[in-house]
C-alpha positions in Angstrom: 26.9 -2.6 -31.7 23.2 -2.4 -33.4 22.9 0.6 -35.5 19.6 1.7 -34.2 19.1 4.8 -37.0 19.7 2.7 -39.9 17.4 0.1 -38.8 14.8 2.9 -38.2 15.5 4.6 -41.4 15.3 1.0 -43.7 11.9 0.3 -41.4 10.6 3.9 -43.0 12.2 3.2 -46.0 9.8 0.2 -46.4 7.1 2.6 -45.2 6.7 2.1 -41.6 6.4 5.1 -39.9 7.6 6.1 -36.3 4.0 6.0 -34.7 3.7 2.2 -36.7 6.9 1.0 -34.7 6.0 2.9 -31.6 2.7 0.6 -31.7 4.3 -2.5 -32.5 6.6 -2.4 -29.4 3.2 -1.5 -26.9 1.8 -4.3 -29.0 4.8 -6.5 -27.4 4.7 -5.3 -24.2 6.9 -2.0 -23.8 6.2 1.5 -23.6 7.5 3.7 -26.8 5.9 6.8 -28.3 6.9 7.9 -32.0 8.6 10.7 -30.5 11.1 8.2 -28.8 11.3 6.5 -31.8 12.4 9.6 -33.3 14.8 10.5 -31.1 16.3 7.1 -31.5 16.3 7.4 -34.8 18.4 10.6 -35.2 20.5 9.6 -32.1 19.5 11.3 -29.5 19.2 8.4 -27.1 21.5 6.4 -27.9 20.1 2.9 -26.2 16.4 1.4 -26.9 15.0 -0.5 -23.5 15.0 -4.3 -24.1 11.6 -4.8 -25.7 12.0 -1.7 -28.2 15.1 -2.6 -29.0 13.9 -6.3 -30.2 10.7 -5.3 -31.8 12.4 -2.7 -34.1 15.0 -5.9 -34.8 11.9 -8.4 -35.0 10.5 -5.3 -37.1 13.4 -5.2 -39.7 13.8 -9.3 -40.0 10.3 -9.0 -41.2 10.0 -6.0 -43.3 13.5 -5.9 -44.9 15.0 -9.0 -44.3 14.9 -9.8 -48.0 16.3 -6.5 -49.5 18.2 -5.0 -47.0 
């Protein structure tokens, strides 16, 4: 099982906000808003669709891979 909020909080650890990752997954197709990333983020939906869901992992292989 991905842990979605740690993913989200190392992303804005590394100083990508919730409206950044919101446009990165339009940017690949989906449909996110930073408020759905925020609610994601503190578990309040508990799934991402497909293309958020790989974005925010294509999103933390690229921003933290090295020191998370």
């Amino acid at each position: 099982m991905i842990d979605w909020r740690k993913l989200i909080a190392d992303l804005r650890a590394h100083g990508v906000s919730t409206d950044e990752i919101a446009l990165a997954v339009v940017q690949a197709g989906g449909q996110a808003t930073g408020q759905a990333i925020r609610r994601l983020s503190c578990g309040e939906t508990k799934e991402p669709k497909f293309t958020t869901g790989a974005t925010i992992i294509a999103l933390h292989r690229e921003k933290c891979s090295s020191s998370c």
